[in-house]
N, C-alpha and C positions, 0 to 999 in steps of 0.2 A: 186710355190710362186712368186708373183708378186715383180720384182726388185724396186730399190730404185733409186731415179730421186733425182741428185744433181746437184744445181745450184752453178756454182763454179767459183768466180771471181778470175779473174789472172792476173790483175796488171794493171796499165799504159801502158808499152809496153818494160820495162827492163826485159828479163825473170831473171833478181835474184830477183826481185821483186814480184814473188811470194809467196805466204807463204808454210810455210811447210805444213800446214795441206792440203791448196789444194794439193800440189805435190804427199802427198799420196794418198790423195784422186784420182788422176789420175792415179797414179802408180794401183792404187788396183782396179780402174772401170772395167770392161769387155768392155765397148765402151765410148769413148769419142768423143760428137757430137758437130760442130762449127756453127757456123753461114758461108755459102759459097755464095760469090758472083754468080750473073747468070751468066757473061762471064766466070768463073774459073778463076780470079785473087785471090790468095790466101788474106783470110781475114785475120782483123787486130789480132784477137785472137788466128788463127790458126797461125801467124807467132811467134806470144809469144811463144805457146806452143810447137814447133818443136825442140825448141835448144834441149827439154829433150826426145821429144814424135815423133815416126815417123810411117806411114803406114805399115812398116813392122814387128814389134812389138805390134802393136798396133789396134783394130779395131776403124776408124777412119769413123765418121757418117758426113759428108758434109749434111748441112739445109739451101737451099735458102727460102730467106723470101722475101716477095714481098715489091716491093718498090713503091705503088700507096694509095692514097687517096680514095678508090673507095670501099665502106666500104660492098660493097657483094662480090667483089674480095678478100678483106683482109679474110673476115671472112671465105670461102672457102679453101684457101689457109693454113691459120694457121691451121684450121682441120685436112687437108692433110698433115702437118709438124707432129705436134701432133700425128698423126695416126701414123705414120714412128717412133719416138721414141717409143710409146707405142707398137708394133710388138715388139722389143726389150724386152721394161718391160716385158712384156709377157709372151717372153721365158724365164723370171726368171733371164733375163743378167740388171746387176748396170750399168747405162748412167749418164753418168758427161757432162753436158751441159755445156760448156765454153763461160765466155761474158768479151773483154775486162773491168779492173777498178773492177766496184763495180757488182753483182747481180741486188739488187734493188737500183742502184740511175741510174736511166734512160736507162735503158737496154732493150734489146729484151728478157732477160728473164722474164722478168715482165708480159708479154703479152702472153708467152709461155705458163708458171706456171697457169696464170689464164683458159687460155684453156682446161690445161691435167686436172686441178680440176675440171673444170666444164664436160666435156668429161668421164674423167676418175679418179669418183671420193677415188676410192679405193690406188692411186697410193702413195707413201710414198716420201714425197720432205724430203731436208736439202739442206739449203742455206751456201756457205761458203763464206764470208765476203772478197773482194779484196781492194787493195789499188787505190782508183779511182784517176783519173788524177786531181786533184781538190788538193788533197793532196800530190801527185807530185810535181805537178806546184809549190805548195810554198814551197817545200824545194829543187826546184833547179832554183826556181827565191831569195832564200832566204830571202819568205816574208812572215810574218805571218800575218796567214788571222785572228786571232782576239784574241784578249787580254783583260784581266779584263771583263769588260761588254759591250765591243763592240759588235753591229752584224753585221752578216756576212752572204749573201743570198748569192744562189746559181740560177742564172737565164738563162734558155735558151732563146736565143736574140732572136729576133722578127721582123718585120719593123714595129716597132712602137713608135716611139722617143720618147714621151710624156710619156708611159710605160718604157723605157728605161730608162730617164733620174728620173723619181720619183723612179725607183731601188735606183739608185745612191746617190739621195738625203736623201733617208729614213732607209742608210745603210754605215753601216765606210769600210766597203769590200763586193765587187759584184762580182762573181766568172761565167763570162759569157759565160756559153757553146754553141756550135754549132753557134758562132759568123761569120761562115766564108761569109757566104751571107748577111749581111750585115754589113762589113765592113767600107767601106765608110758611112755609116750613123752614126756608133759609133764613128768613126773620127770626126763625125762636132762636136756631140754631146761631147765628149771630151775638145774639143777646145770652146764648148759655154761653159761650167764649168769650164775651163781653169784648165784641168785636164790631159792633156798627158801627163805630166810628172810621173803622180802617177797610168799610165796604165801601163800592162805590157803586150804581146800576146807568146805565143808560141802552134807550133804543132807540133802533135805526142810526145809529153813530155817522157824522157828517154827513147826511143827506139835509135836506131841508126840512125833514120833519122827526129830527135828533131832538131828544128830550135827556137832560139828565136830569135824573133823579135825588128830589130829597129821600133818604131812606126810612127817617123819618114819619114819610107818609104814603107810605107806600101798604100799609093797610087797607086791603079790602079795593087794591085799587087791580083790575084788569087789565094784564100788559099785554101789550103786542110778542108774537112768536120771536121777531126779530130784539130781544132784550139780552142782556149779559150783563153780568153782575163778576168784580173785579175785587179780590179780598185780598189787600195787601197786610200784612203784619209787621 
């Protein structure tokens, strides 16, 4: 019998922030596969899930994913990921795919999932539902992203000001992921809405090495990939 493919979010980056249901769900998996860097610097999800989970206990699946544009490499590559978990399903062994946050709010498992269905269309998913940084961020910036009838986008930033700033305008909170490369342009754009007061940034949000940020000073400073930037009005 063909095992069962769980996509299983595990938090921001505080491991008590996971939920129970994943926890068993890992506890009970037969392999638990991560997302692995190409140098071997441990990822951000596999360092969540270590406080509970470790190789010696545990069969522990390491999945580099390629990090290019070049959409005949992607799509070779993800087959080749895909084939590697399904060996597994195969032999009848349950794989809990782990993705920092949420499954499907902007994840690598979204692209996974799409593959093993298209690939391997017999294969039996459940998605279990994490707490993404999104929801994080406002209850340790204590700010609530929307109230009554406000709305509230969720936007990965862009170099695209004009786009940017009609976010801002057409929304009472913009919750701006993967902001870190363009920083300085959300800065001007800030200050032409005379709006820094009402931003807020932080990275790696409750992990141990969460930083929030003055904005302030955030000139010419280098962010980490994992940043988001929260412009309430």
């Amino acid at each position: 019998m063909i095992g069962m493919l769980y996509g299983v979010g595990v938090g921001p980056g505080d491991p008590e922030l996971l939920t129970v249901k994943a926890f068993r769900c890992l506890k009970e998996a037969d392999v638990i596969a991560y997302p692995k860097k190409q140098r071997g610097s441990k990822s951000y999800a596999q360092q969540i899930i270590e406080a509970y989970f470790s190789p010696s206990e545990k069969e522990m699946l390491g999945l580099v994913f390629p990090m290019t544009k070049d959409s005949s490499v992607l799509r070779e590559k993800w087959k080749e990921t895909v084939q590697i978990v399904w060996e597994h399903l195969a032999a009848g062994k349950n794989v809990a795919f782990v993705t920092e946050g949420d499954p499907f709010l902007y994840s690598t498992f979204i692209h996974f999932m799409r593959t093993m269905q298209t690939n391997y269309p017999d294969v039996r998913i459940e998605v279990i539902p994490g707490i993404s940084s999104v929801n994080a961020a406002a209850a340790r910036l204590q700010l609530p992203l929307a109230d009554g009838d406000e709305h509230v986008a969720i936007i990965p930033a862009r170099d695209d000001y004009e786009e940017m700033k009609k976010a801002i305008e057409t929304h009472d909170c913009v919750v701006f992921i993967k902001v870190a490369k363009v920083i300085p342009m959300m800065l001007r754009l800030l200050r032409e809405l005379d709006l820094v007061q009402k931003a807020a940034v932080v990275t790696k949000v409750t992990s141990n090495e969460e930083v929030i940020w003055d904005i302030e000073q955030l000139e010419g400073v280098e962010l980490e990939y994992l940043t988001l930037m929260v412009v309430k009005k």
